[in-house]
C-alpha positions in Angstrom: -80.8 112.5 209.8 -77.6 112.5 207.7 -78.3 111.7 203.9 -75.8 110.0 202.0 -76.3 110.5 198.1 -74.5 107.5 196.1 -73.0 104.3 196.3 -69.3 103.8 194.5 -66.8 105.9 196.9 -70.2 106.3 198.8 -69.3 103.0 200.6 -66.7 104.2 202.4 -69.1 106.9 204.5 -72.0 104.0 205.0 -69.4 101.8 206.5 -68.0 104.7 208.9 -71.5 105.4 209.8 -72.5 101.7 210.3 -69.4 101.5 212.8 -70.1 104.6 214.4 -73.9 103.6 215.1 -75.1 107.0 213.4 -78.4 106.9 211.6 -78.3 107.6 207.9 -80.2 107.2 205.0 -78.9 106.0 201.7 -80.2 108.0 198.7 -79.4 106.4 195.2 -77.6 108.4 192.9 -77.9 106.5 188.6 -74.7 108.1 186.8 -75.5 105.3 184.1 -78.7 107.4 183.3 -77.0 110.6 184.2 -77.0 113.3 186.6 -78.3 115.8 184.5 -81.6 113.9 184.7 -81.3 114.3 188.7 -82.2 118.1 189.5 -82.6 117.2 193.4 -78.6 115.6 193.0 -77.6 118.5 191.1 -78.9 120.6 193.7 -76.7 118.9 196.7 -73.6 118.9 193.8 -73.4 121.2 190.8 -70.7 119.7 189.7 -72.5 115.7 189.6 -70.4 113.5 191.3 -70.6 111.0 194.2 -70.5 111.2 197.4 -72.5 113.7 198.9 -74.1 113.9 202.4 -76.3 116.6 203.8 -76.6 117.2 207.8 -78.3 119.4 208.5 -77.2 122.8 207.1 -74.0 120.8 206.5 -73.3 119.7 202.5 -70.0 118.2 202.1 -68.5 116.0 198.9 -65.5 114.0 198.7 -65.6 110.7 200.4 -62.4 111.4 202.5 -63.3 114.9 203.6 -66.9 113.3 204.5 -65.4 110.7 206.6 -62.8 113.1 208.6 -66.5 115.5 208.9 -68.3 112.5 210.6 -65.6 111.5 212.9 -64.9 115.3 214.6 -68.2 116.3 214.6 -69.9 113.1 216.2 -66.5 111.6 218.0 -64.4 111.1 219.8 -64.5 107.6 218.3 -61.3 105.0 218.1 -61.8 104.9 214.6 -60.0 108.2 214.2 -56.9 108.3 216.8 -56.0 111.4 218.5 -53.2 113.8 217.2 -51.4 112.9 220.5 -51.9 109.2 220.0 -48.5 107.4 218.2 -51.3 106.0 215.5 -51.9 109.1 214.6 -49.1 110.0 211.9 -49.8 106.6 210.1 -53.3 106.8 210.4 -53.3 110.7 208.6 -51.4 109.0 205.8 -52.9 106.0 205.2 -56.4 107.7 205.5 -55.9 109.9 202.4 -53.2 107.7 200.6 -56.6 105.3 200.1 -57.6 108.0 198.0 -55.2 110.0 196.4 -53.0 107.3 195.6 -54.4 104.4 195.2 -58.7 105.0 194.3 -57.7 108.1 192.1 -55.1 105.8 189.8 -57.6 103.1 189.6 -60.7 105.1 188.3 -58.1 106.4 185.3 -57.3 102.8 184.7 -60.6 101.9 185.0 -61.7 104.1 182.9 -59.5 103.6 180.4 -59.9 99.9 180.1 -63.4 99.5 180.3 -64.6 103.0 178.4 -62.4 103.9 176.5 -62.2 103.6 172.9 -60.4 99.8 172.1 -57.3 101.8 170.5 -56.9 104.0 174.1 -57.2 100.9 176.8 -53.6 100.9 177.1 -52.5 104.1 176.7 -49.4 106.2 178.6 -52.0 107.9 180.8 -53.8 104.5 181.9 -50.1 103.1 182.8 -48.9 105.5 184.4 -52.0 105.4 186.6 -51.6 101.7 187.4 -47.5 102.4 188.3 -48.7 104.7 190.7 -51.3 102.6 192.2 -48.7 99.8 192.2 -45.9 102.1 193.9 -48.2 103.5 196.7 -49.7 100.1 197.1 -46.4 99.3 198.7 -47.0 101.2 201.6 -49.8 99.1 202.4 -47.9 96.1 202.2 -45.4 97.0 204.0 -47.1 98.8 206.8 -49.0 95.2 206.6 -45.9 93.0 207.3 -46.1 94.4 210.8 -50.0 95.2 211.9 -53.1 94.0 211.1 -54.4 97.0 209.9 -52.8 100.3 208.9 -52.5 102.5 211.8 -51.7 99.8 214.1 -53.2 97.1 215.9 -56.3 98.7 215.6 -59.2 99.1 212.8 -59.5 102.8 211.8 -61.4 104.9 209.5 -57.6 104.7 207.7 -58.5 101.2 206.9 -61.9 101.7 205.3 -60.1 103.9 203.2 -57.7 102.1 201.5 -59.8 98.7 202.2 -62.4 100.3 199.6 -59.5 101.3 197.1 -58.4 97.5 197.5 -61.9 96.2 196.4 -61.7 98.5 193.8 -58.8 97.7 192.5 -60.1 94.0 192.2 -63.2 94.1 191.0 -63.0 97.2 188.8 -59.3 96.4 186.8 -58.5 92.4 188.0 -55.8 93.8 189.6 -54.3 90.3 191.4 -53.8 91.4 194.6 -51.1 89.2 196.9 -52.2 86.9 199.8 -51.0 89.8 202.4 -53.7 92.1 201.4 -56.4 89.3 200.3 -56.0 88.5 204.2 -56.1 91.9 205.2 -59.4 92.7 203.1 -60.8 89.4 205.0 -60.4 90.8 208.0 -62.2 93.8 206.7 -64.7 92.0 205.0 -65.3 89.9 208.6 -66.3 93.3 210.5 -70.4 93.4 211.2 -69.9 97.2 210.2 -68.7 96.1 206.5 -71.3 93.4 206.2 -74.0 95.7 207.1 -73.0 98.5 204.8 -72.4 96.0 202.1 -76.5 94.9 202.9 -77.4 98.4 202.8 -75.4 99.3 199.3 -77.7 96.9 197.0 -75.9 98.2 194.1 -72.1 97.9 195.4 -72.5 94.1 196.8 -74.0 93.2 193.4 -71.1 94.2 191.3 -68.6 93.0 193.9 -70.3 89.7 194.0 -70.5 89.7 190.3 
């Protein structure tokens, strides 16, 4: 039984497992309260963050890593098109750009305006964040003018990528998102697989719903 330890990023690896059929098991993860209060945690992660799974004899971190884990080692699957297939190229990029450029700006502009001291909410750091998000975001809208979904006309683990970064983006810095990818994260938010990982991640559909 694969373990899955924490919601936030944690999403994205429910919702590959809810559309691959794989059994799982959600363990909560409170970074409110703090990891250091969390030894079993700590002992999956030293270094306290979310996501983490455990297969096994398998640990593995970082959402993105976790996903591209699942999908070799219990595919094939059509969520993850073959190096051969001409999906593949756009799917590779779009899979990590979810994450390296569009989640990883929003969490420092995030951070920034909801943590950070009043004086520090706009700071250079927290713009240039959003300018990156906001650059790399069109990609997505442009790939979008064309397919329905990133790699194509077909829904990929690409798509849950950057469809959490989206929902991020919306819910965690009001960021007003155009009618092109409120339709697109529609279509996401239609899927069963989404609507049963979004049953499954109490904590997630709360604040989302908020």
């Amino acid at each position: 039984m694969i373990t899955v330890y924490g919601e936030g990023r944690g999403f994205r690896v429910v919702w590959l497992l809810e559309e691959m059929g794989l059994p799982y098991r959600l363990r909560g993860v409170d970074l409110l309260h703090g990891v250091e209060n969390d030894p079993e945690f700590l002992a999956v992660n030293p270094a306290g963050f979310i996501p983490a799974i455990v297969d096994g004899d398998v640990t593995m971190v970082e959402s993105i890593a976790i996903l591209e884990y699942l999908l070799a080692r219990y595919g094939p699957s059509p969520l993850a098109p073959g190096p051969k297939d001409p999906a593949f190229p756009l799917y590779q990029q779009f899979l990590h750009l979810g994450e390296a450029g569009l989640a990883a700006s929003v969490y420092f502009v995030s951070g920034a305006r909801n943590i950070a001291p009043e004086d520090q909410r706009d700071n250079w750091s927290a713009r240039q964040a959003l300018d990156l998000f906001e650059t790399r975001l069109t990609l997505v809208t442009r790939q979008l003018k064309n397919t329905p979904y990133l790699a194509g006309a077909a829904f990929t683990a690409a798509d849950i990528s950057v469809g959490y970064a989206l929902e991020m983006a919306r819910k965690n810095i009001g960021y007003p998102l155009g009618e092109m990818e409120q339709a697109y994260l529609t279509r996401l938010r239609e899927r069963a697989g989404y609507r049963r990982a979004l049953d499954v991640c109490a904590a997630t559909r709360r604040w989302w719903e908020s």
